[in-house]
ROZARO-136965 format. One record per residue: residue number from 1; residue in one letter; y, z, x of N, C-alpha, C, O in turn. Coordinates in nm, 2 decimals, decimal comma. Each point is the difference from the previous one (the first is absolute). Layout:
// ROZARO-136965
<k NUM r a nnorth Y nup Z neast X canorth Y caup Z caeast X cnorth Y cup Z ceast X onorth Y oup Z oeast X>
...
This chain:
// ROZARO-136965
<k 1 r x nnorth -2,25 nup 5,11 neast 2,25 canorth -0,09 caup -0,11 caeast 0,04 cnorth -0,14 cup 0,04 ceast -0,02 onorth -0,03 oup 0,12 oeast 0,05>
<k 2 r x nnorth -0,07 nup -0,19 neast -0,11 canorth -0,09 caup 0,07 caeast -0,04 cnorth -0,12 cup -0,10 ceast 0,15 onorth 0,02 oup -0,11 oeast 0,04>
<k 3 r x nnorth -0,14 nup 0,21 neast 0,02 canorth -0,02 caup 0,01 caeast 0,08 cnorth -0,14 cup -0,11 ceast -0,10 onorth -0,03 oup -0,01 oeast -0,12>
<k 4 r x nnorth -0,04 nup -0,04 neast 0,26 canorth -0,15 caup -0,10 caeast -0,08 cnorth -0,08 cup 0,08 ceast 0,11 onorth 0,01 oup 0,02 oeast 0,12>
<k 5 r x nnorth -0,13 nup 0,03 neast -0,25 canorth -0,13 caup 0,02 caeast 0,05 cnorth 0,01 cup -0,03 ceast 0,07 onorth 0,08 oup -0,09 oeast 0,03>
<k 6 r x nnorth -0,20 nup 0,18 neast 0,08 canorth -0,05 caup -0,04 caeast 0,15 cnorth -0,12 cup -0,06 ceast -0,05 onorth -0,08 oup 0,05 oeast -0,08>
<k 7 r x nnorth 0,04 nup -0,21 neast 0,16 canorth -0,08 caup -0,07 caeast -0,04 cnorth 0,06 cup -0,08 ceast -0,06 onorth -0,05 oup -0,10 oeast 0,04>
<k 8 r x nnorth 0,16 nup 0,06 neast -0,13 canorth 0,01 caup -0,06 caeast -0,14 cnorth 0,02 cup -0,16 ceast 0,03 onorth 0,06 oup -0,03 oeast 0,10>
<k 9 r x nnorth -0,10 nup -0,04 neast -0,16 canorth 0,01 caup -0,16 caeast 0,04 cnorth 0,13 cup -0,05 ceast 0,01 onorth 0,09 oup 0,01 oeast -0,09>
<k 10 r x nnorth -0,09 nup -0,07 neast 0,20 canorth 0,13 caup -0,05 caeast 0,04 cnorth -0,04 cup -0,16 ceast 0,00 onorth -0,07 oup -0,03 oeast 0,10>
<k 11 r x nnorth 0,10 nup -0,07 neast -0,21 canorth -0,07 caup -0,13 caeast 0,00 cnorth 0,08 cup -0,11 ceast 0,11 onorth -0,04 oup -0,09 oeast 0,07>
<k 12 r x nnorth 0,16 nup 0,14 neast -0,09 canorth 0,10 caup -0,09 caeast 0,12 cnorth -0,06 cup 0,01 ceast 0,10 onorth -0,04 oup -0,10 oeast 0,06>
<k 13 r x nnorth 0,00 nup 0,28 neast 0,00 canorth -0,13 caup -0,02 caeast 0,18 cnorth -0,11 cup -0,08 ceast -0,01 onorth -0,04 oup -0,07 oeast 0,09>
<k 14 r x nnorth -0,01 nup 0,09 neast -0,21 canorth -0,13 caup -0,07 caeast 0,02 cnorth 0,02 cup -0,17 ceast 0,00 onorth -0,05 oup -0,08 oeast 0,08>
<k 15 r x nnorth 0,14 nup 0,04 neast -0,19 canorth 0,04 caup -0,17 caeast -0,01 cnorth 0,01 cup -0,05 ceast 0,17 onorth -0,06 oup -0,09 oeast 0,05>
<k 16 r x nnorth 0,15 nup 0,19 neast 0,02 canorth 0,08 caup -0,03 caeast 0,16 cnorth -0,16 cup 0,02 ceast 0,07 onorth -0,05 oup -0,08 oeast 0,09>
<k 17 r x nnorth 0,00 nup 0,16 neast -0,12 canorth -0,17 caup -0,01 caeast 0,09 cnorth -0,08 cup -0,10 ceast -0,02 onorth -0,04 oup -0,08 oeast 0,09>
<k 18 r x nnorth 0,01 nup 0,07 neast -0,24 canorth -0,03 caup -0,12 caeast -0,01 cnorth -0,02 cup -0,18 ceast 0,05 onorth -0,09 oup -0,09 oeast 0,01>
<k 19 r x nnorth 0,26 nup 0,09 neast -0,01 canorth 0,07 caup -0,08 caeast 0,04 cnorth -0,06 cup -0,04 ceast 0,13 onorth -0,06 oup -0,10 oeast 0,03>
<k 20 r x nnorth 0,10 nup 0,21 neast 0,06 canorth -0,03 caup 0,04 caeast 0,11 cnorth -0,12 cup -0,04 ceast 0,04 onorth 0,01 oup -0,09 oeast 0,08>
<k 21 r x nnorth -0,12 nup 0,12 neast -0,12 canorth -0,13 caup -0,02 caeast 0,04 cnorth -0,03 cup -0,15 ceast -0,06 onorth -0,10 oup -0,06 oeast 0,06>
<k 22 r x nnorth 0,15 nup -0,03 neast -0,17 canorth -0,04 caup -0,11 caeast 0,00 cnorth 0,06 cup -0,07 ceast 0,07 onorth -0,09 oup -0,09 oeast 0,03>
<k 23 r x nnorth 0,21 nup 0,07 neast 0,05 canorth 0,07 caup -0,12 caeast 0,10 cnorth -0,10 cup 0,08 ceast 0,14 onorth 0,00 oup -0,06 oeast 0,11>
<k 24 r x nnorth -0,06 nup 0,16 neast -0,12 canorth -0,10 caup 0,01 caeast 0,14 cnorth -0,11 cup -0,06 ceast -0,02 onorth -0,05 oup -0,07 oeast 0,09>
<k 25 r x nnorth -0,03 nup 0,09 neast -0,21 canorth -0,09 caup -0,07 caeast -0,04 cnorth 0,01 cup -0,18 ceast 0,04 onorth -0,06 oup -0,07 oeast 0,08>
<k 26 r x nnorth 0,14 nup 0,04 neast -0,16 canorth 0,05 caup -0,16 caeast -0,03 cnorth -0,10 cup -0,04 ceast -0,09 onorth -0,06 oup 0,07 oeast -0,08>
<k 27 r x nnorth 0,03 nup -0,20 neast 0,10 canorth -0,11 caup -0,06 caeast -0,11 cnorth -0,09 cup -0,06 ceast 0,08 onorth -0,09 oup -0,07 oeast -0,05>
<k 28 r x nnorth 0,09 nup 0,07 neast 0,17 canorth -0,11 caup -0,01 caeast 0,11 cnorth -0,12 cup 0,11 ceast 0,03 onorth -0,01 oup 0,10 oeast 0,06>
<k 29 r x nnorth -0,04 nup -0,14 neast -0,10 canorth -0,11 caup 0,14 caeast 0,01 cnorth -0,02 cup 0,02 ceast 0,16 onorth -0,01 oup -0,11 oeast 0,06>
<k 30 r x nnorth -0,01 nup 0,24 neast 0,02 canorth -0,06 caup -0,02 caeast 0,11 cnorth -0,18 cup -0,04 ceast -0,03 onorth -0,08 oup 0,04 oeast -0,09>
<k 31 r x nnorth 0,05 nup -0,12 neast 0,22 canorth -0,12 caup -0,01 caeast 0,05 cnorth -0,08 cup 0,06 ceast 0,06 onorth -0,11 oup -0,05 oeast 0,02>
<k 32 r x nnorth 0,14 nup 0,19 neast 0,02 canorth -0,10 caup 0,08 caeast 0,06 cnorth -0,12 cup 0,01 ceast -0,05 onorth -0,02 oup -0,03 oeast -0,11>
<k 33 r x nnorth -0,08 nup 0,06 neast 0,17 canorth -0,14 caup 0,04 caeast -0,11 cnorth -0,05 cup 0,10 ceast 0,07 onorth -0,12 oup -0,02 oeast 0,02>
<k 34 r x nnorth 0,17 nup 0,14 neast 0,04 canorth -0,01 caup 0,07 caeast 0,06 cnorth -0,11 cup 0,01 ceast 0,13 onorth -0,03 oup 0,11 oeast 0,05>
<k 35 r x nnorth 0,00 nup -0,21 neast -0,01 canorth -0,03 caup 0,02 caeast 0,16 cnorth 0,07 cup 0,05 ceast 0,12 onorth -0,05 oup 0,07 oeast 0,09>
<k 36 r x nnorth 0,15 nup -0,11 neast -0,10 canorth 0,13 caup 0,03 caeast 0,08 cnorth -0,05 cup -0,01 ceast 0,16 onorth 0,09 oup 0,02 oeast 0,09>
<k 37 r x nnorth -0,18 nup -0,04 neast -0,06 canorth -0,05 caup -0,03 caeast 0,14 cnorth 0,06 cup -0,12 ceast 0,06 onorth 0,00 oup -0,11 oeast -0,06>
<k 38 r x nnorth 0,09 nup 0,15 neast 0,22 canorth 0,02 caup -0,20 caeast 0,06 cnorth -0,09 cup -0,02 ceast 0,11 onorth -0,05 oup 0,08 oeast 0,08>
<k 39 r x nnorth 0,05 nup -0,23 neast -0,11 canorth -0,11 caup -0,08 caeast 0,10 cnorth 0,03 cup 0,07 ceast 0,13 onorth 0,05 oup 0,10 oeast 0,04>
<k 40 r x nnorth -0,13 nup -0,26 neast 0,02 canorth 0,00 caup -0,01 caeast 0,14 cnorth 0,14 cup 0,03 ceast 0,07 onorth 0,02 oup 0,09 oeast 0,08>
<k 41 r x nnorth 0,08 nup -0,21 neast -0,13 canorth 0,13 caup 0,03 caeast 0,06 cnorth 0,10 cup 0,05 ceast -0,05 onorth 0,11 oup -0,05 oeast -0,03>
<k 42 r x nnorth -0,17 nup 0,25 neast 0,00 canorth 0,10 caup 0,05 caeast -0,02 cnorth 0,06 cup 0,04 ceast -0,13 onorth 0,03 oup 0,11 oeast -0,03>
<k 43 r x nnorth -0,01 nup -0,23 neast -0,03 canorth 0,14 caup -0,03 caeast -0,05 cnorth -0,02 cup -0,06 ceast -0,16 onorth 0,08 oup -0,01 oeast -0,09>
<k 44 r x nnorth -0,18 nup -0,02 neast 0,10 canorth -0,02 caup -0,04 caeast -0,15 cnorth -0,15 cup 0,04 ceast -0,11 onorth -0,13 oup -0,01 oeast 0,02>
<k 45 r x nnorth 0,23 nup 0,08 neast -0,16 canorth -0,16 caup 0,10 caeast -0,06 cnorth -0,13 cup -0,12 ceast -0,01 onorth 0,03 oup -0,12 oeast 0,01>
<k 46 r x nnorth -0,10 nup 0,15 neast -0,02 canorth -0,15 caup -0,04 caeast -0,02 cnorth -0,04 cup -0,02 ceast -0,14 onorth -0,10 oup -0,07 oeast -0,03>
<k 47 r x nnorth 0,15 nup 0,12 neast -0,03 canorth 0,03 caup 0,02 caeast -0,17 cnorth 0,08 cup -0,06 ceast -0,07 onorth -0,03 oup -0,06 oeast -0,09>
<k 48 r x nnorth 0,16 nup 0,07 neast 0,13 canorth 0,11 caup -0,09 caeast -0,08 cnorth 0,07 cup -0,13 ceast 0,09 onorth 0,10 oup -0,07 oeast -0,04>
<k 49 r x nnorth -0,18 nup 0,05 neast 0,20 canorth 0,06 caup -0,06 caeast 0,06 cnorth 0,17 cup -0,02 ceast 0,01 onorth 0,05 oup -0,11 oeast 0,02>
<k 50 r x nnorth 0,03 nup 0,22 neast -0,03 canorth 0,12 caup -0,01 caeast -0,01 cnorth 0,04 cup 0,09 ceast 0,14 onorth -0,07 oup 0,09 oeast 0,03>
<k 51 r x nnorth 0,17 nup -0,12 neast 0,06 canorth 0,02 caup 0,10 caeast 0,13 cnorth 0,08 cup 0,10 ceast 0,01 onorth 0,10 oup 0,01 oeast -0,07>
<k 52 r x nnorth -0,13 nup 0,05 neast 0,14 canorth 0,08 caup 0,16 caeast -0,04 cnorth 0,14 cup 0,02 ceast -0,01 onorth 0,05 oup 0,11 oeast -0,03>
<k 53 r x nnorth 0,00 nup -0,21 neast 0,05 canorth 0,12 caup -0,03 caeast -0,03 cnorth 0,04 cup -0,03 ceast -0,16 onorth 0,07 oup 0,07 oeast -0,08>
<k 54 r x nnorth -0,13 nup -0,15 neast 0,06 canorth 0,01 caup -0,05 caeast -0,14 cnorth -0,06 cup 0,11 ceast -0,10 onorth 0,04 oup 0,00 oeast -0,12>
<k 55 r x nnorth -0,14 nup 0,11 neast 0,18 canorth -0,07 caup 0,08 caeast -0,10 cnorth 0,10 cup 0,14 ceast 0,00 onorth 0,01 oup 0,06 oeast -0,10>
<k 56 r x nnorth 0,06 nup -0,02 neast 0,22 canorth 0,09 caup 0,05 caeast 0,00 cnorth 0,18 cup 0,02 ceast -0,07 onorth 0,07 oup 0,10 oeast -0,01>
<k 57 r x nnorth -0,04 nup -0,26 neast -0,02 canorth 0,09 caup -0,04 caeast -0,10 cnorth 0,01 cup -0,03 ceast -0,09 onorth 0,11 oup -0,03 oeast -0,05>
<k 58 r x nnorth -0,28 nup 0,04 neast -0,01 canorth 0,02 caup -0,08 caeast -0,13 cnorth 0,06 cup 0,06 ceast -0,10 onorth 0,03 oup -0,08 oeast -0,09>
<k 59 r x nnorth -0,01 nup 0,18 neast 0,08 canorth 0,10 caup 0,08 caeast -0,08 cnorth 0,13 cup -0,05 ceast -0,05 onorth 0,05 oup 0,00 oeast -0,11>
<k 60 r x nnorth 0,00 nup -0,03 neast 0,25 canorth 0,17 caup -0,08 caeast 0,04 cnorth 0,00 cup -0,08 ceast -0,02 onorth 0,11 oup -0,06 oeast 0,03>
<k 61 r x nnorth -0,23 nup -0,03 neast -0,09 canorth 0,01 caup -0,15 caeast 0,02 cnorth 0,02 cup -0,04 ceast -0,16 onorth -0,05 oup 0,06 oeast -0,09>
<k 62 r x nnorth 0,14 nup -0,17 neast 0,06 canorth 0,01 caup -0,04 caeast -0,17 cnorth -0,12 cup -0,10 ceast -0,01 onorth -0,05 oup -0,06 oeast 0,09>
<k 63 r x nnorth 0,01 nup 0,03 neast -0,23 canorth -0,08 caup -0,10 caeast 0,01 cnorth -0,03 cup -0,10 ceast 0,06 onorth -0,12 oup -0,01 oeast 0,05>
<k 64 r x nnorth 0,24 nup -0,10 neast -0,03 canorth 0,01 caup -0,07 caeast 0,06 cnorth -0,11 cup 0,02 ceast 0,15 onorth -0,12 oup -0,03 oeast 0,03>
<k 65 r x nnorth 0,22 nup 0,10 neast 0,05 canorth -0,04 caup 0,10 caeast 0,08 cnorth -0,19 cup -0,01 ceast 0,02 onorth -0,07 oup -0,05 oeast 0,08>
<k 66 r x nnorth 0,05 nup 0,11 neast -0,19 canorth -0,20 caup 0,07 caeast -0,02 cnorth -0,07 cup -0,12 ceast -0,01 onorth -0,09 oup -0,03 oeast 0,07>
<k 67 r x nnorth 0,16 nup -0,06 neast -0,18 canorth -0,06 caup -0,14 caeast 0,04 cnorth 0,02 cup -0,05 ceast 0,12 onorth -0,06 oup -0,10 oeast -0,04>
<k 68 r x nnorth 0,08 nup 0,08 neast 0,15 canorth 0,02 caup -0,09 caeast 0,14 cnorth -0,10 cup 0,11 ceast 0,10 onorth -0,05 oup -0,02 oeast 0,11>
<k 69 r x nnorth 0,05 nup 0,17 neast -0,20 canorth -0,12 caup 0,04 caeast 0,11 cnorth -0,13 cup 0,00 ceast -0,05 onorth -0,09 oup 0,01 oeast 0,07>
<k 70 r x nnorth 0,09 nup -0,04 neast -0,22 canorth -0,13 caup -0,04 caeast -0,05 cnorth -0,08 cup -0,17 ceast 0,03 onorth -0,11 oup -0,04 oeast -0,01>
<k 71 r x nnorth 0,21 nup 0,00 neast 0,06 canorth -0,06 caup -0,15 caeast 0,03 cnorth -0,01 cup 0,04 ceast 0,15 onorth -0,12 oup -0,01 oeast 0,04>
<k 72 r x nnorth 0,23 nup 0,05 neast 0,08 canorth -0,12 caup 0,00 caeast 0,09 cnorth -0,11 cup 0,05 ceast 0,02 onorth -0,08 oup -0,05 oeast 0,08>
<k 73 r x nnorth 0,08 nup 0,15 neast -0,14 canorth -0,12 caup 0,10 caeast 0,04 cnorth -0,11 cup -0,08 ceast -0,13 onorth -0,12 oup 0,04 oeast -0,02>
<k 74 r x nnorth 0,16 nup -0,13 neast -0,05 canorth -0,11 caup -0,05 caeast -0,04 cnorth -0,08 cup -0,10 ceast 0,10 onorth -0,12 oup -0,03 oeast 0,02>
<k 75 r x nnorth 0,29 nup -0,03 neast 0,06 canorth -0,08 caup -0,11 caeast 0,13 cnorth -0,10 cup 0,05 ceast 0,12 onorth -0,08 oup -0,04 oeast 0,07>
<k 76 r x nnorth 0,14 nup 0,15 neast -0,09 canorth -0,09 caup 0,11 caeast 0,12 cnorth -0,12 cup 0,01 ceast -0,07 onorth -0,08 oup 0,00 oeast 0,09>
<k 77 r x nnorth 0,04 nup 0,01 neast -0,17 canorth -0,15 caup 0,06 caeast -0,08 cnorth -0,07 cup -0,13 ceast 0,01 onorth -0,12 oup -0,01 oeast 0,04>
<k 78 r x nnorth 0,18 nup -0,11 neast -0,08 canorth -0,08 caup -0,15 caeast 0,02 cnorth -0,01 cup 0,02 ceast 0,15 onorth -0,10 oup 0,05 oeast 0,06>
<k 79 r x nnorth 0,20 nup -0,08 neast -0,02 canorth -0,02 caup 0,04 caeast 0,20 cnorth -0,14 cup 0,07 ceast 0,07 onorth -0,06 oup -0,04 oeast 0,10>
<k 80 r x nnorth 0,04 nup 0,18 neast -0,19 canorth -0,05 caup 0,08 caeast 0,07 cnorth -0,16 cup 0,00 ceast -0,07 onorth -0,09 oup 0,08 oeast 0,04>
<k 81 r x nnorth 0,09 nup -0,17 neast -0,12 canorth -0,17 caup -0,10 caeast -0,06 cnorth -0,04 cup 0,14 ceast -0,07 onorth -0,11 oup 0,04 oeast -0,02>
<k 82 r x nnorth 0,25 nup 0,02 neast -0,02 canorth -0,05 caup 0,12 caeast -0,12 cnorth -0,02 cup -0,06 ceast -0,12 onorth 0,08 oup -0,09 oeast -0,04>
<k 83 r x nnorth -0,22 nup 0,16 neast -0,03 canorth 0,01 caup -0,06 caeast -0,17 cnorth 0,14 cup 0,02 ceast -0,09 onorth 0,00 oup -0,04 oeast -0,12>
């Protein structure tokens, strides 16, 4: 059995990582813009108006998913008479 270089490209790991990192990604971009600071109550950033809940999952969340937290926290930002 002939042994493979240490290092040697293994394209099957990389395709499965790949793979990997685009269904985390999704096609929803996150919103952050790095303030990461929460308001008054706690609970929601100041920056992306999204709540720590939601900024905490967004990972786990499928598109679908990113969109329904992208519209409230868009309603929160009209709400909160942010530009």
């Amino acid at each position: 059995m002939r042994q493979r270089k240490r290092g040697a490209a293994r394209p099957d790991l990389a395709r499965k990582k790949l793979d990997a990192y685009r269904r985390m990604m999704g096609e929803v971009p996150s919103p952050c813009i790095g303030v990461c600071r929460f308001g008054d109550d706690g609970e929601t950033c100041i920056g992306c108006h999204r709540r720590d809940d939601e900024i905490s999952g967004w990972f786990h969340y499928d598109d679908n998913e990113r969109r329904a937290v992208l519209k409230r926290a868009e309603r929160r930002r009209m709400n909160s008479g942010a530009a």
